[in-house]
Backbone as CSV, one residue per row, in Angstrom:
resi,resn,N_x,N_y,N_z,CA_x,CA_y,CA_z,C_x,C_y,C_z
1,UNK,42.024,-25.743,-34.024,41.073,-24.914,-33.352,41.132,-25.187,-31.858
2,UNK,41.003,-23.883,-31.336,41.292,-24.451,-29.756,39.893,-24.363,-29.018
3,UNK,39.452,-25.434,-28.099,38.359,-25.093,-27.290,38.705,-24.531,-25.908
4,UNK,37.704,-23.382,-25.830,37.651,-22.687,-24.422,36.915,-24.341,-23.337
5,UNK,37.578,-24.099,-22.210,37.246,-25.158,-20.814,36.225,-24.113,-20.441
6,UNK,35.446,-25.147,-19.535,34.122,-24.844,-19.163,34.507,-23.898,-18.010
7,UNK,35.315,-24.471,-17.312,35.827,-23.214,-15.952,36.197,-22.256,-16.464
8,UNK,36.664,-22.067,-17.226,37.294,-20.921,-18.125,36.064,-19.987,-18.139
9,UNK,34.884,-20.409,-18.996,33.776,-19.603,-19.272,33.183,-19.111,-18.490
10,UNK,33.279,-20.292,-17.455,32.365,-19.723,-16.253,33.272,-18.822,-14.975
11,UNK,34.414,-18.570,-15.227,35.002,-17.677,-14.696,35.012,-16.544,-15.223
12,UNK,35.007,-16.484,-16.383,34.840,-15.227,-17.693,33.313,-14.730,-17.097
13,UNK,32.220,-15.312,-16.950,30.986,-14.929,-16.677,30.963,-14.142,-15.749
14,UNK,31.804,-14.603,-14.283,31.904,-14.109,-13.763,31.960,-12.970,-13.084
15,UNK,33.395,-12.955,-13.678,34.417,-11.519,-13.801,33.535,-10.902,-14.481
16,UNK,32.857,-11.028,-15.776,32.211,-9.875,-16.163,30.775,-9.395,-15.464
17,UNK,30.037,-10.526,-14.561,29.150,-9.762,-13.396,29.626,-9.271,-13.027
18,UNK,30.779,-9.583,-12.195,31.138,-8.686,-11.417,31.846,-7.138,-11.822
19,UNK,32.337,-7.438,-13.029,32.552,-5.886,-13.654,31.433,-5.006,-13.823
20,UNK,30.478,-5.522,-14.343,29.043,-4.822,-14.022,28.272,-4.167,-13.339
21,UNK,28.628,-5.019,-12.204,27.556,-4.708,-10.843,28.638,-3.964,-9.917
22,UNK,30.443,-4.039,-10.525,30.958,-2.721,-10.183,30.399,-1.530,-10.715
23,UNK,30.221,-1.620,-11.777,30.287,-0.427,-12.380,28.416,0.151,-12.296
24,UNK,27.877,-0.781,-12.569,26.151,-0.339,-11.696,26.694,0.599,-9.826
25,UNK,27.141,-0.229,-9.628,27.296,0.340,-8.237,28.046,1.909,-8.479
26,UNK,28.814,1.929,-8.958,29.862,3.243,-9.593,29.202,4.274,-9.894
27,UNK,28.068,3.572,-11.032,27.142,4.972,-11.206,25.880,5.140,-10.502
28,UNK,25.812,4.540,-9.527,24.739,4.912,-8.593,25.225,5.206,-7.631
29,UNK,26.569,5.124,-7.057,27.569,5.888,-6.322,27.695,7.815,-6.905
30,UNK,27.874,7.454,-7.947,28.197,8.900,-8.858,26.623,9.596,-8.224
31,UNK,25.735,8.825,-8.948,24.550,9.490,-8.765,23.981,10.383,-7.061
32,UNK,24.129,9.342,-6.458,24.204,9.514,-5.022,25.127,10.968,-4.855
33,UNK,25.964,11.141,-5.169,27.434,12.185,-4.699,26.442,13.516,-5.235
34,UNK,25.780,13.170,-6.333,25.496,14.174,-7.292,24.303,14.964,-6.721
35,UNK,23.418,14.005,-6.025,21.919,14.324,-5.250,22.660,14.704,-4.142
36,UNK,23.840,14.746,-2.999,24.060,15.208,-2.304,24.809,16.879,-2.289
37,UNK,25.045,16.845,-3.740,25.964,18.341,-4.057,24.911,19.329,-4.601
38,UNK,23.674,18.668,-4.834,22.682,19.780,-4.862,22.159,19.533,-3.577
39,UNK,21.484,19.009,-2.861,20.862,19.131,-1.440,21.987,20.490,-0.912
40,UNK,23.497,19.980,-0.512,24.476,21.234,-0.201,24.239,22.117,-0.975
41,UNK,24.377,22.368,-1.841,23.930,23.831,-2.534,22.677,24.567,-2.093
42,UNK,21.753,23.821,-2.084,20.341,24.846,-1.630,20.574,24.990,-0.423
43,UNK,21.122,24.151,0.335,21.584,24.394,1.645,22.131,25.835,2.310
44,UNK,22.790,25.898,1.334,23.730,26.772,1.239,23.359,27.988,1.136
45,UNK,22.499,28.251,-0.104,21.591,28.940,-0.338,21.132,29.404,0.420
46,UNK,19.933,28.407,1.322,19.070,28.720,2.039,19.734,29.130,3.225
47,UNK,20.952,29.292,3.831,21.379,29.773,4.643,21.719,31.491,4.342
48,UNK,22.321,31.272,3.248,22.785,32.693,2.431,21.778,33.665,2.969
49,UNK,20.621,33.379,2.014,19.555,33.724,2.205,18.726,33.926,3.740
50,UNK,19.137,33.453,4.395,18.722,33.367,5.824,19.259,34.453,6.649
51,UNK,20.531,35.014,6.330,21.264,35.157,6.817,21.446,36.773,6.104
52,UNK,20.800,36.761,5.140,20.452,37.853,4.391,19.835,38.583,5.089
53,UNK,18.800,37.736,5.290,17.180,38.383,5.675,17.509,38.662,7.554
54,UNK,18.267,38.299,8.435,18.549,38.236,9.579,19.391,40.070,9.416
55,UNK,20.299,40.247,8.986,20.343,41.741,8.951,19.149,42.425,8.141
56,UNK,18.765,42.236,7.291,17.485,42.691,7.244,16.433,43.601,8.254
57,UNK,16.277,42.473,9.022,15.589,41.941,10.268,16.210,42.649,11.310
58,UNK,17.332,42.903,11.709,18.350,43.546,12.174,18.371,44.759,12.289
59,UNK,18.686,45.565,11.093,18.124,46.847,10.884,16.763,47.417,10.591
60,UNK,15.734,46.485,10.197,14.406,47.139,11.156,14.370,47.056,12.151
61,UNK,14.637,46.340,13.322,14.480,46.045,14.648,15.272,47.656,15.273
62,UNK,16.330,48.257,14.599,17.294,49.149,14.899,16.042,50.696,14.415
63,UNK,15.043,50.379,13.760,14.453,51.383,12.961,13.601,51.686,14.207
64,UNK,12.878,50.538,14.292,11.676,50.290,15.044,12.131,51.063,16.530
65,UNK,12.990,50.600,16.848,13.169,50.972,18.471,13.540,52.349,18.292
66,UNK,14.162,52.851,16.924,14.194,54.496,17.208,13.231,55.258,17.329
67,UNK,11.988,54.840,16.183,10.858,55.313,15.774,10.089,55.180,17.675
68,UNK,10.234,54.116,17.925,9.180,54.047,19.249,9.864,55.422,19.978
69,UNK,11.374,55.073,20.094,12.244,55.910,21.196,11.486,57.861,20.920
70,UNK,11.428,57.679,19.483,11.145,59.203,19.254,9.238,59.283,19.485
71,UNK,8.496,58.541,19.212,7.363,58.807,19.597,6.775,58.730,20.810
72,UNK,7.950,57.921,21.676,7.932,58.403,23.268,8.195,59.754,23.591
73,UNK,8.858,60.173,22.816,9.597,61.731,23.203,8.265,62.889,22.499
74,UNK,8.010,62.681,21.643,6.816,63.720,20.928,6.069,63.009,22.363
75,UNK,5.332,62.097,22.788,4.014,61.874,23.458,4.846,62.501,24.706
76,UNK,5.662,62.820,25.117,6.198,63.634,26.488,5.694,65.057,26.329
77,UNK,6.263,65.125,25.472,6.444,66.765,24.468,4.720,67.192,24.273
78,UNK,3.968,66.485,23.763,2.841,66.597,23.691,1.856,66.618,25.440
79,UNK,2.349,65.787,26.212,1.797,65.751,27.728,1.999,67.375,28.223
80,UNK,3.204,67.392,28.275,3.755,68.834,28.737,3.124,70.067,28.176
81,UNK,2.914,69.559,27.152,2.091,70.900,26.390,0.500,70.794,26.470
82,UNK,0.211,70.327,26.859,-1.282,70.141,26.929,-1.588,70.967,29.176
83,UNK,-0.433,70.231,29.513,-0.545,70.854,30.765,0.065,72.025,31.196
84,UNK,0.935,72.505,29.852,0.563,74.187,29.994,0.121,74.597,29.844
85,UNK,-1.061,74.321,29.065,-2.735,74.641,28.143,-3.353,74.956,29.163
86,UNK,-3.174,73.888,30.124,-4.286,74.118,30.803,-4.073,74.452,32.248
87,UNK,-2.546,75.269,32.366,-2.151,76.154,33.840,-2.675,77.658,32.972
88,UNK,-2.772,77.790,31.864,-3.182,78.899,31.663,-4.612,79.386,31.081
């Protein structure tokens, strides 16, 4: 029968902390990667989305300034006609 040496064991102990607390570290590495690839995604998202809503935003702004442009023109149209109303 053979006996294991005490350095032996306690090098065996070792190595296997340290295989451990690799591999703890590994999957809290993993984990970490994993919380950062969703943060990027909504990111992402939320830009999409941002960026959506910015033409959106875009073409009302394009609505708006026509709508004013033309109700400047009726309130001309309307001045003028009120002061031919009242040359006659």
């Amino acid at each position: 029968m053979r006996r294991e040496e005490p350095l032996g064991g306690a090098l065996a102990a070792v190595a296997q902390e340290a295989l451990q607390a690799a591999e703890l570290g590994r999957k809290r590495a993993e984990a970490r990667a994993g919380e950062e690839a969703a943060r990027a995604e909504d990111m992402a998202g939320w830009c999409a989305r941002s960026k959506q809503q910015r033409g959106h935003n875009k073409d009302a702004l394009v609505h708006a300034k026509a709508a004013l442009a033309e109700a400047g023109q009726q309130r001309e149209e309307a001045k003028a006609e009120r002061q031919r109303n009242e040359r006659e």
